[in-house]
Phi, psi and omega in degrees: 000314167340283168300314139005290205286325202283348169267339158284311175310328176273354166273354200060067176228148170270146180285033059359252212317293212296288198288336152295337171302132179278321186303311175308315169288349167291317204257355179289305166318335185072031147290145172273152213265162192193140198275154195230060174250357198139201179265156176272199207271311186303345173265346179287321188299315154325304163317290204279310177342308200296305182319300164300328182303304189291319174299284179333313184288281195341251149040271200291328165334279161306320143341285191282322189287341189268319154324310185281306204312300201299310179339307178316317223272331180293328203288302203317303174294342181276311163297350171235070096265004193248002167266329188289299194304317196296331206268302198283036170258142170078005187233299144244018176240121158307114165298087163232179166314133182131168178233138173237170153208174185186199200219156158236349165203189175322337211238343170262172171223149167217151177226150151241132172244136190216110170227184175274146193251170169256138163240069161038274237263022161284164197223075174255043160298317200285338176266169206250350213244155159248127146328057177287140164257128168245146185236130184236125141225159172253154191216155205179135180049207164286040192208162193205160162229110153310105149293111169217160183170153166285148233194130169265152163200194211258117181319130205279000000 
């Protein structure tokens, strides 16, 4: 190193200049000189490899929750419209026997069915009222929501 320094020092450079030179000072330390530009082309490719890779998963993450989401959002709008229809039997609609259907826009359909339930250990001479059972289901695309529950109406 010694010499190193006494051969620069004989170029007339001051030990200043020699220790801000980064090349002097590599070779002074007795490390081998080596270029200092950056990543190499295989590592930038690597990177963005890891980087597309990483995006793409992300991507489909996001993706798929917002599928599941909307998918909710449907069920969602299918159970209170198959509790509203359900609400207006016996109130504006008649409990009688029988299946209807409809639409309530492009994208639902809905049927009601109403039959009479029986009960073993009931008498229904002695009431004024029949048991029924109604079932609301709404249905949309391949898919459904069931309803069903029981109803007083008026004795046959």
């Amino acid at each position: 190193m010694l010499k190193s320094l006494q051969k620069y020092l004989s170029r007339g450079l001051t030990k200043v200049e020699i220790m801000e030179n980064p090349a002097t000072r590599r070779q002074l330390s007795g490390r081998p000189l080596r270029a200092e530009s950056g990543f190499s082309l295989l590592e930038v490719l690597v990177a963005f490899s890891i980087l597309a890779l990483s995006l793409g998963t992300l991507m489909q993450i996001f993706s798929k929750g917002l599928e599941l989401a909307s998918m909710g959002d449907r069920y969602s709008r299918a159970l209170v419209l198959a509790e509203s229809t359900l609400a207006t039997i016996g109130y504006t609609q008649p409990i009688e026997t029988g299946e209807s259907s409809g639409a309530f826009d492009n994208v639902y359909d809905w049927s009601i069915k109403i039959q009479p339930h029986n009960l073993e250990d009931l008498d229904p001479s002695s009431l004024d009222l029949s048991l029924y059972q109604v079932q609301v289901m709404v249905a949309w695309e391949n898919r459904r929501v069931f309803l069903e529950t029981l109803r007083f109406g008026p004795g046959t």
